[in-house]
C-alpha positions in Angstrom: -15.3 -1.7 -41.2 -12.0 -0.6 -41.6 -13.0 3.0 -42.2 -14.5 2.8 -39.0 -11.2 1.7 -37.0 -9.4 4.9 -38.9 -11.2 7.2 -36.9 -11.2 5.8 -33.9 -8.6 7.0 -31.4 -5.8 4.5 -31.0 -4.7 3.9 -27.5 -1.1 5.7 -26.5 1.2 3.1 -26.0 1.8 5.1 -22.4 -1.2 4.1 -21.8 -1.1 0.9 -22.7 2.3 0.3 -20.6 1.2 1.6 -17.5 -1.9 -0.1 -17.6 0.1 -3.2 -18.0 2.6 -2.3 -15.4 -0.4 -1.7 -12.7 -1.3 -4.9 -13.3 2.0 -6.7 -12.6 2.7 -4.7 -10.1 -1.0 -5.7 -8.7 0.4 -9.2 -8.8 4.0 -8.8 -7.4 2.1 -7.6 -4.6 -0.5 -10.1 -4.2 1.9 -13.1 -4.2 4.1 -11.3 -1.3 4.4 -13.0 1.6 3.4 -10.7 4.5 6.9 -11.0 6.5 8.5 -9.3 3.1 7.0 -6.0 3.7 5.4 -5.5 7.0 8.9 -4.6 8.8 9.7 -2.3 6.2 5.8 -1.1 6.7 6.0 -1.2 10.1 9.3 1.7 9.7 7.0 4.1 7.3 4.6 4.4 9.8 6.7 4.7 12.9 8.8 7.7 10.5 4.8 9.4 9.7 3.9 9.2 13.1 6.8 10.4 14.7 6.1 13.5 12.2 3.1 14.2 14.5 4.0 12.8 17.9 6.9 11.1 20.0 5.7 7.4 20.1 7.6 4.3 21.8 8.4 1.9 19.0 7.1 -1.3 21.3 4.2 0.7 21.3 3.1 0.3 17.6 1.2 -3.0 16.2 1.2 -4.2 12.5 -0.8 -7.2 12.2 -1.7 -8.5 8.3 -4.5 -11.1 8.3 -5.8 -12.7 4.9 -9.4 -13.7 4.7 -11.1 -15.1 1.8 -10.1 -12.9 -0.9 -8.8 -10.2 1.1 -6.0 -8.5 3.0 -6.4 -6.6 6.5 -4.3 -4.5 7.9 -4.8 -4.0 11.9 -2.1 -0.8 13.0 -2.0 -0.7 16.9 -0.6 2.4 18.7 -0.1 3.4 22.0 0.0 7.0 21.7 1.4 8.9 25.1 -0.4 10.1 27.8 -1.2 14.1 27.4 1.2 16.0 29.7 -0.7 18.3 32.0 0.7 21.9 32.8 
């Protein structure tokens, strides 16, 4: 049997490190409380939207709601009335 596991292509231990830092990260993230990160959330969208459009910033939503074992994410935004010429 060990003949067998000689030819067998070993795992990188890259591979083996990132795997392992996806899933603490996975974790770090899952035991966040949602006040931790939506504000900071809340300023990455405003900066990609204003990219695109000028938008009032008591215009945009974030809402993060947990049910059973999920996460969602509700992002409200007011976008401006279209100027006519």
């Amino acid at each position: 049997m060990s003949l067998l596991h000689s030819f067998r292509r070993r795992r990188k231990s890259a591979s083996v490190a990132k795997d392992r830092l996806q899933i603490i990260i996975a974790q770090e993230r899952s035991n966040l409380n949602s006040e931790d990160y939506l504000p900071m959330l809340r300023e990455e969208i405003l900066a990609v939207i204003a990219k695109y459009t000028k938008v009032d910033r008591e215009h945009v939503r974030v809402d993060l709601q947990h049910r059973d074992n999920s996460a969602v994410l509700e992002l409200n935004v007011m976008l401006p009335e279209k100027e006519t010429v």
